[in-house]
C-alpha positions in Angstrom: -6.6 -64.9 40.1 -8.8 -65.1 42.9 -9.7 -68.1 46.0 -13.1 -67.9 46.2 -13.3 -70.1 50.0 -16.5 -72.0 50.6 -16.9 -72.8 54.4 -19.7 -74.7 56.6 -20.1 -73.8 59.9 -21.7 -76.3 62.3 -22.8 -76.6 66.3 -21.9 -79.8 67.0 -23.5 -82.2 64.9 -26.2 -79.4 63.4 -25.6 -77.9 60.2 -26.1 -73.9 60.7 -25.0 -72.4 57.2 -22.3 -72.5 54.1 -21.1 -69.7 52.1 -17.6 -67.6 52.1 -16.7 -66.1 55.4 -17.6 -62.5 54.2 -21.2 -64.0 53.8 -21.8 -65.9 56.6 -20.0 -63.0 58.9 -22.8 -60.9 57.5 -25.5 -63.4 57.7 -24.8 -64.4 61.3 -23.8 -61.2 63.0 -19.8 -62.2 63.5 -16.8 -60.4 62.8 -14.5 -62.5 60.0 -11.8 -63.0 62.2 -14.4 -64.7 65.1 -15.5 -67.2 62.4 -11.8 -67.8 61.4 -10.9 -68.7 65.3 -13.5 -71.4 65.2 -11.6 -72.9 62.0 -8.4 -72.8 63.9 -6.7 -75.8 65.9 -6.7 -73.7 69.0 -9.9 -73.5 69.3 -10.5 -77.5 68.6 -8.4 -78.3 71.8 -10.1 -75.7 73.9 -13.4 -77.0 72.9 -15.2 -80.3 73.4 -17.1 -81.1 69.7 -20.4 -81.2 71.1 -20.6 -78.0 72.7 -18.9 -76.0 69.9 -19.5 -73.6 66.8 -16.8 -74.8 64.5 -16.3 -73.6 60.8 -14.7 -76.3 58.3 -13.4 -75.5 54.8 -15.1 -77.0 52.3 -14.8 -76.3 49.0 -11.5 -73.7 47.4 -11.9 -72.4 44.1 -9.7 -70.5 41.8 -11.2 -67.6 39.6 -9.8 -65.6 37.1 
């Protein structure tokens, strides 16, 4: 069995794109591990919301 992660990944209050991190790391030009900082609490308290790219989790699937 497999997660298949959906994520969205947003500049403040503006939508930018959804998919799984291997898609939107290709689509935007970022390593994986880049988009996975901007998920991570760290990041939210070095960060004010406004002027950040944050990526939220969204949707977690389970395929066989």
């Amino acid at each position: 069995m497999q997660d298949k992660r959906i994520y969205a990944l947003y500049h403040g209050d503006h939508f930018i794109d959804v998919g799984t991190k291997t898609e939107l790391s290709q689509r935007l030009h970022l390593k994986p591990a880049t988009l996975m900082f901007k998920a991570s609490p760290v990041y939210r308290h070095r960060t004010t919301y406004e002027k950040s790219t944050r990526l939220y989790l969204i949707s977690k699937e389970v395929t066989q």
